[in-house]
py3Dmol code that shows the C-alpha trace and the ligand (Angstrom):
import py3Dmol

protein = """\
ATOM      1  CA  UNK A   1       0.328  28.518-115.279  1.00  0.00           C
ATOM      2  CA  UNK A   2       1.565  29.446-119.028  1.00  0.00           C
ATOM      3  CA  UNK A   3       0.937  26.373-120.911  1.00  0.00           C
ATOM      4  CA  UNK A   4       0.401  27.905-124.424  1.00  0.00           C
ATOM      5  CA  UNK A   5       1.718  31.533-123.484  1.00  0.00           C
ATOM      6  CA  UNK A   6       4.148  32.839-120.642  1.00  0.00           C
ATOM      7  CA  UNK A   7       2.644  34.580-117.812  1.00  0.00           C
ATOM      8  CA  UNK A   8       3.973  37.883-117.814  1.00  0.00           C
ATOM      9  CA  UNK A   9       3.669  39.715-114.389  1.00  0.00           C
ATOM     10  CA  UNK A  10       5.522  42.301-112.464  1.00  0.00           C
ATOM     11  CA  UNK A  11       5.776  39.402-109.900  1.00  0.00           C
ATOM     12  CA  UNK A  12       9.718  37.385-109.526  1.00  0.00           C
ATOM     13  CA  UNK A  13       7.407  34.199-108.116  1.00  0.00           C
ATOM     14  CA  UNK A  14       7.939  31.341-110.213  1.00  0.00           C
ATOM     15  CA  UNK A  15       6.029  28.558-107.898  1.00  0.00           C
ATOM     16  CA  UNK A  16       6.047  25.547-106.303  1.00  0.00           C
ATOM     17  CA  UNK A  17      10.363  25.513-107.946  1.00  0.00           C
ATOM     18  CA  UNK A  18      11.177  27.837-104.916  1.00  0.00           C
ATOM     19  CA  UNK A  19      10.242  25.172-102.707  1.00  0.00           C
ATOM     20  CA  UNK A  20      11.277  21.639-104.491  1.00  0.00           C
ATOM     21  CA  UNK A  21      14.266  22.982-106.910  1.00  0.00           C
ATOM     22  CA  UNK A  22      12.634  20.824-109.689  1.00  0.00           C
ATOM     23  CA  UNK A  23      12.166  22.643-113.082  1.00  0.00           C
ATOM     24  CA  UNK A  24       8.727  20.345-113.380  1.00  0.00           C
ATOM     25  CA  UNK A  25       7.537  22.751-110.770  1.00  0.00           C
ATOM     26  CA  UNK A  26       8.229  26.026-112.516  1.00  0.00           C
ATOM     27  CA  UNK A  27       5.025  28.251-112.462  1.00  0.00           C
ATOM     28  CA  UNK A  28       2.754  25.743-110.444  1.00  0.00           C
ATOM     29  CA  UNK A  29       0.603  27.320-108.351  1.00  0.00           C
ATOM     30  CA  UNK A  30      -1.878  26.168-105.947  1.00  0.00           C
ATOM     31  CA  UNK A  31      -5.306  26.741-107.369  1.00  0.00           C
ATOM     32  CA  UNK A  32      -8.151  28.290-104.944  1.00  0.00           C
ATOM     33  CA  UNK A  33     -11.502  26.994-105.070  1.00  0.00           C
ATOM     34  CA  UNK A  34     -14.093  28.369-107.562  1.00  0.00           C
ATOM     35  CA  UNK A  35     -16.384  28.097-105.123  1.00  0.00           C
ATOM     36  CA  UNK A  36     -16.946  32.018-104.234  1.00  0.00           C
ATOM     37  CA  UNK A  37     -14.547  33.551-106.629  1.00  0.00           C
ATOM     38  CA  UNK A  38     -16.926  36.265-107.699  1.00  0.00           C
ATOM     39  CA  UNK A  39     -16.315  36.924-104.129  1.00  0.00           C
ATOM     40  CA  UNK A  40     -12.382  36.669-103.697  1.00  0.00           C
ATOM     41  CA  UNK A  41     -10.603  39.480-105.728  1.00  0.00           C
ATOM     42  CA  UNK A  42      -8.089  39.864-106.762  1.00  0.00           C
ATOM     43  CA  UNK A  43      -7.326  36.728-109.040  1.00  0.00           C
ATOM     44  CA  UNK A  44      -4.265  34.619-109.428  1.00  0.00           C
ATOM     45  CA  UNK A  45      -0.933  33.524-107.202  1.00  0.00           C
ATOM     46  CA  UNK A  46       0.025  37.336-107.571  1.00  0.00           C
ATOM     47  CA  UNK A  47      -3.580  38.937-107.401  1.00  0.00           C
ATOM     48  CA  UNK A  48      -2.754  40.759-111.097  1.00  0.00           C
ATOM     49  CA  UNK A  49      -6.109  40.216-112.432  1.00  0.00           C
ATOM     50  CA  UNK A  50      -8.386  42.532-110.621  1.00  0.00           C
ATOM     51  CA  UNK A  51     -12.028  41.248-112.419  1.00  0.00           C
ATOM     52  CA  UNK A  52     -13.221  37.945-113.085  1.00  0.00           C
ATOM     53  CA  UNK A  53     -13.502  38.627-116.392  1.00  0.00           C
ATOM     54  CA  UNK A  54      -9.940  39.924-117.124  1.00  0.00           C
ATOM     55  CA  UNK A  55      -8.882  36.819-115.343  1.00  0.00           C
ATOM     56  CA  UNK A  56     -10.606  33.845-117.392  1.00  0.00           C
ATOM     57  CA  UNK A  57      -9.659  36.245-120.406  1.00  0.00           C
ATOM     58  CA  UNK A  58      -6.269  35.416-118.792  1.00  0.00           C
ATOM     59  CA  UNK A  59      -6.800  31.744-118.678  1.00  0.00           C
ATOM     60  CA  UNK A  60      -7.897  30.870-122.140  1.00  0.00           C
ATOM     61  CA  UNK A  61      -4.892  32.949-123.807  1.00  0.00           C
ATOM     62  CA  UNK A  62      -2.557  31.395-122.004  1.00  0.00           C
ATOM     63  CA  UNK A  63      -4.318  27.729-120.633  1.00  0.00           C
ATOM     64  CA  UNK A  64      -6.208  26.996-123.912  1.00  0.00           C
ATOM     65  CA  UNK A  65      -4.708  29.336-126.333  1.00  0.00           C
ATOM     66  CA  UNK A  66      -8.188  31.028-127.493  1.00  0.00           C
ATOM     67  CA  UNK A  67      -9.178  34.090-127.748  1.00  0.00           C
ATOM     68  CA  UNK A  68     -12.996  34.457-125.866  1.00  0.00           C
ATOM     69  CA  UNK A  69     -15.308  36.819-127.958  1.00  0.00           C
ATOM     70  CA  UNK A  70     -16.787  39.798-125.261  1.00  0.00           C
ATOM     71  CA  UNK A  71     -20.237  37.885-125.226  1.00  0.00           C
ATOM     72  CA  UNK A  72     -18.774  34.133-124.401  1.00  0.00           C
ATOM     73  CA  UNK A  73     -16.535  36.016-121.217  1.00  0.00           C
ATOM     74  CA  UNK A  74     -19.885  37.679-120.445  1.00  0.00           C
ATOM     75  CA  UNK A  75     -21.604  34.242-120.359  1.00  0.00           C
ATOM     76  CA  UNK A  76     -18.083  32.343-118.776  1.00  0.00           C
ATOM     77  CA  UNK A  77     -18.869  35.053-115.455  1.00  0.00           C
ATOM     78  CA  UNK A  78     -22.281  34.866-115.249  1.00  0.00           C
ATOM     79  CA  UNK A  79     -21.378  31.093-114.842  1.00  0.00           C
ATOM     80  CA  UNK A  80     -18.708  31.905-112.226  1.00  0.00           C
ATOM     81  CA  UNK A  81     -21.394  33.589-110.359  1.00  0.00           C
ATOM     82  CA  UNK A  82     -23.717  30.640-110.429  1.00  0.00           C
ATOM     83  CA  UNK A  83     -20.853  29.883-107.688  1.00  0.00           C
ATOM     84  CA  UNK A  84     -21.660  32.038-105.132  1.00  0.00           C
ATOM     85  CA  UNK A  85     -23.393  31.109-101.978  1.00  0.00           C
ATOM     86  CA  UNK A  86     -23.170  31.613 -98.278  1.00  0.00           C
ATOM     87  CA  UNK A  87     -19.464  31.832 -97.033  1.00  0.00           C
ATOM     88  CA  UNK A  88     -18.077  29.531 -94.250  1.00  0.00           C
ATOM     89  CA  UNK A  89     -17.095  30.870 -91.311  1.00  0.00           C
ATOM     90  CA  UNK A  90     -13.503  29.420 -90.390  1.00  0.00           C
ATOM     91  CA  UNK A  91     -12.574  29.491 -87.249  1.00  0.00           C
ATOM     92  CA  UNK A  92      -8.892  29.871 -86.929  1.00  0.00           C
ATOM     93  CA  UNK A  93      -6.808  27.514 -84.479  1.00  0.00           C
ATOM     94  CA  UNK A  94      -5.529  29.143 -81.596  1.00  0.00           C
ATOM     95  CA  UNK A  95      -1.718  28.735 -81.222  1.00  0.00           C
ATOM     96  CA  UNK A  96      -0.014  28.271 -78.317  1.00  0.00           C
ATOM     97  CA  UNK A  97       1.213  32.123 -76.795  1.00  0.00           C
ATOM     98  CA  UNK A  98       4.885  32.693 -78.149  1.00  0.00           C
ATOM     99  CA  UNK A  99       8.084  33.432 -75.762  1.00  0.00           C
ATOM    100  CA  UNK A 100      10.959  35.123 -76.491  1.00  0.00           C
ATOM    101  CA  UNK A 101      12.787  31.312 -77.199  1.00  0.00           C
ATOM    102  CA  UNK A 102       9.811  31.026 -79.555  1.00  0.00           C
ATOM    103  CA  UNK A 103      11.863  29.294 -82.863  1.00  0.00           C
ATOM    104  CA  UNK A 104      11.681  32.385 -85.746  1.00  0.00           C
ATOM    105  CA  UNK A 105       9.934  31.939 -88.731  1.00  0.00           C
ATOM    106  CA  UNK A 106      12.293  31.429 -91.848  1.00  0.00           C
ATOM    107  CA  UNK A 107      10.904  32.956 -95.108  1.00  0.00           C
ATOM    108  CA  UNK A 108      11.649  30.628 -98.308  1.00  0.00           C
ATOM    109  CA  UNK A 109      14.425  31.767-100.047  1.00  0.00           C
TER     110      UNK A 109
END
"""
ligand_1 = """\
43
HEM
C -12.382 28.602 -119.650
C -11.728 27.833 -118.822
C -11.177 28.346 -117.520
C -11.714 29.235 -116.622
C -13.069 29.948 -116.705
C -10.755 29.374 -115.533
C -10.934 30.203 -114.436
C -9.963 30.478 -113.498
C -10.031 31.511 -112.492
C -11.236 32.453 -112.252
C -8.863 31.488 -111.787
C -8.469 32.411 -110.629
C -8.684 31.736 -109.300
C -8.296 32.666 -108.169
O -7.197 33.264 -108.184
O -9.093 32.787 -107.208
C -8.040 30.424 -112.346
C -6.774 30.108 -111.918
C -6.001 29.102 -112.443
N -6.353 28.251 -113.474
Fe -7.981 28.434 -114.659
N -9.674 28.576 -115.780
C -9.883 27.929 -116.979
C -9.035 27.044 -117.600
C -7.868 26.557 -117.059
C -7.047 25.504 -117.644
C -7.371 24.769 -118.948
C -6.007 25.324 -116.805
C -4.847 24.353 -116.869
C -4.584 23.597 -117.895
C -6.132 26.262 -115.709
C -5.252 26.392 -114.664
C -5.298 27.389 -113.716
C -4.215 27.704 -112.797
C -2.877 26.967 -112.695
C -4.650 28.784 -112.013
C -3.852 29.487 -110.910
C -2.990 30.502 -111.576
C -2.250 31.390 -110.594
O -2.606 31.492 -109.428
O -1.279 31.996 -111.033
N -7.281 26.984 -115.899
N -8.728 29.827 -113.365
"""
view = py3Dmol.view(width=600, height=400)
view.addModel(protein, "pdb")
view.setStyle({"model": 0}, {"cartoon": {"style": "trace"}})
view.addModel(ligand_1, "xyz")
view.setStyle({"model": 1}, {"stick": {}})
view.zoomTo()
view.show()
């Protein structure tokens, strides 16, 4: 994320760096499937855009370094909601019951 211009958020994450240590890694973010996103709000690692359209305004300032005109981000969304369908359902595994000796989580640093 950032490749012409800096992402500027009110968020300290810097990516997949925490994790690895490797400046290579600075700002990369799992992306989320298109599939739906008129759907998913809010946009991004940090959820700072709050519309689809602020967030591919987002992306080609600071992915492609261009500035979209109001009627190609009109037609960019309309194409983002070409994506939208039915949503699964995902069934989430059940885990076995946790005891007091249960190991503790440990947050990244
Ligand atoms: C006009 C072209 C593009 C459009 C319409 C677009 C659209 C989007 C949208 C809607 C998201 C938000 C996904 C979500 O949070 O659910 C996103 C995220 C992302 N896109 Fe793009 N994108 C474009 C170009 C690019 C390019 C050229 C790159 C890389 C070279 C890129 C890399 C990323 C990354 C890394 C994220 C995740 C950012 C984060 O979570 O902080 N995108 N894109």
């Amino acid at each position: 994320m950032g490749i012409i211009e800096p992402y500027n958020s009110s968020s300290p994450a810097q990516g997949r760096i925490a994790v690895t240590g490797k400046d290579a890694d600075r700002f990369s973010f799992k992306v989320p499937t298109l599939r739906n996103v008129e759907l998913t709000y809010p946009y991004f690692h940090d959820g700072e855009a709050e519309t689809l359209r602020e967030a591919v305004a987002v992306m080609g300032r600071l992915q492609l370094g261009w500035n979209y005109s109001a009627e190609e981000l009109n037609d960019m969304v309309a194409f983002l909601k070409t994506l939208t369908g039915e949503r699964p359902a995902i069934a989430l595994p059940l885990l076995p019951a946790s005891m007091d000796r249960t190991h503790r989580p440990e947050p990244f640093k």
